[in-house]
Each structure stands twice: as structure tokens, then as C-alpha cells.
N, C-alpha and C positions, 0 to 999 in steps of 0.2 A: 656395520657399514664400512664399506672399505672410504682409504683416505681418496679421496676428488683428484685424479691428475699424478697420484702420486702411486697406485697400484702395486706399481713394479719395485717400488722400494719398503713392501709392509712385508714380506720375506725374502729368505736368504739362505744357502743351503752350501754346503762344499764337506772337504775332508779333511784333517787334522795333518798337519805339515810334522815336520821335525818336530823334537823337543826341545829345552836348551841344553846346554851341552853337557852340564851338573845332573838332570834328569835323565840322558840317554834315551831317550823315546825313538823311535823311530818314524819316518812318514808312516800313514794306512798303506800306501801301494807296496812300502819296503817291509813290511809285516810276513811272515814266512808263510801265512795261510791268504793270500790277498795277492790276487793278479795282480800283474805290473800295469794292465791298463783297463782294472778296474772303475767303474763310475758312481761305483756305490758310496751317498752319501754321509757323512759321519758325524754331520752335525747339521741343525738346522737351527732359526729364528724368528718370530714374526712378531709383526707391530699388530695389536687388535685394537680397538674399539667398540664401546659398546654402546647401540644407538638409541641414546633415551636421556631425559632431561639433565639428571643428576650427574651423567658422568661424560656430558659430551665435552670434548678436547682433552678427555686424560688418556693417551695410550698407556696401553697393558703391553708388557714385554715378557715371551716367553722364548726358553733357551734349552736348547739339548744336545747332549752328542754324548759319544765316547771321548775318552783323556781329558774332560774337563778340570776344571782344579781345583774344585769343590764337588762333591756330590749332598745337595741338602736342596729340599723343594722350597722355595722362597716366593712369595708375592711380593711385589713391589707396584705402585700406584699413587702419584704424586700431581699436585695442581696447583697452580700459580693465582688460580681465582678464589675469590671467597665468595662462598655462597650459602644461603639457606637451604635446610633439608626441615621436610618433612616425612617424622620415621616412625611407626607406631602410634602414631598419633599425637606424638612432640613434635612440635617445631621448634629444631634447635638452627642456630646460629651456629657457623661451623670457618674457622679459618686456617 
């Protein structure tokens, strides 16, 4: 379920700029194999959501590109509310 009103801010997409100066990276477009006006993107982002009782208001955030500064698959998923789940046939109390 996308976010109400907010569509246009649940992805994001562009190209990896400079490095810092210690790193030497260079922009994608200053790359010796990458037109100078290139549009290809190099990184992307999105806000998800999943529409069902248990996990409505926790956005999911997923990340990807080339020159990132980690390369490790990570889930991340955090909530402000406390709530009851029923899992397997427990009901646990969850905060």
C-alpha cells in the first residue's frame, strides 16, 4: 500500500557524485567507460509498506547502488507502538 499523499517520496534514484578526497572515487559520468551525459542510474531507494494488521506504520527501507560503503544484505524494521501478535498459535505480548 503506497503512503496517502506522499507517493512521490516512497522512491529515489540518482548517481554516485565524487568521493572524498582520501577515497579518490570519481563521479559515474567521470568513469573512463560512462558517457559524459549519461542518465543511467547508480543507486536507488524505497520506502515499502506492508498492508496487513501486524505491520501497518512500520516502513521497510531498501537500498542499492554501486560505491556504497558497505556491501552486506541487512533488514532493518523498527516500531514505536506496542502491540499484540498472534503467531503460531501464541499470543504473545510484544514491545
Amino acid at each position: 500500500m503506497p503512503y496517502p499523499g506522499r507517493r512521490e517520496h516512497s522512491a529515489v534514484r540518482g548517481q554516485y557524485g565524487y568521493g572524498r578526497p582520501t577515497a579518490k572515487v570519481p563521479a559515474y559520468r567521470n568513469e573512463e567507460s560512462v558517457a559524459h551525459d549519461s542518465t543511467t542510474e547508480t543507486f536507488a531507494a524505497l520506502r515499502l509498506s506492508i498492508d496487513n494488521w501486524r505491520w501497518a506504520d512500520v516502513p521497510f527501507y531498501v537500498r542499492t547502488g554501486k560505491r556504497m560503503g558497505r556491501t552486506a544484505p541487512e533488514v532493518n524494521a523498527s516500531s514505536s507502538r506496542k502491540h499484540r501478535s498472534y503467531c503460531f498459535g501464541i499470543l504473545r505480548s510484544t514491545a
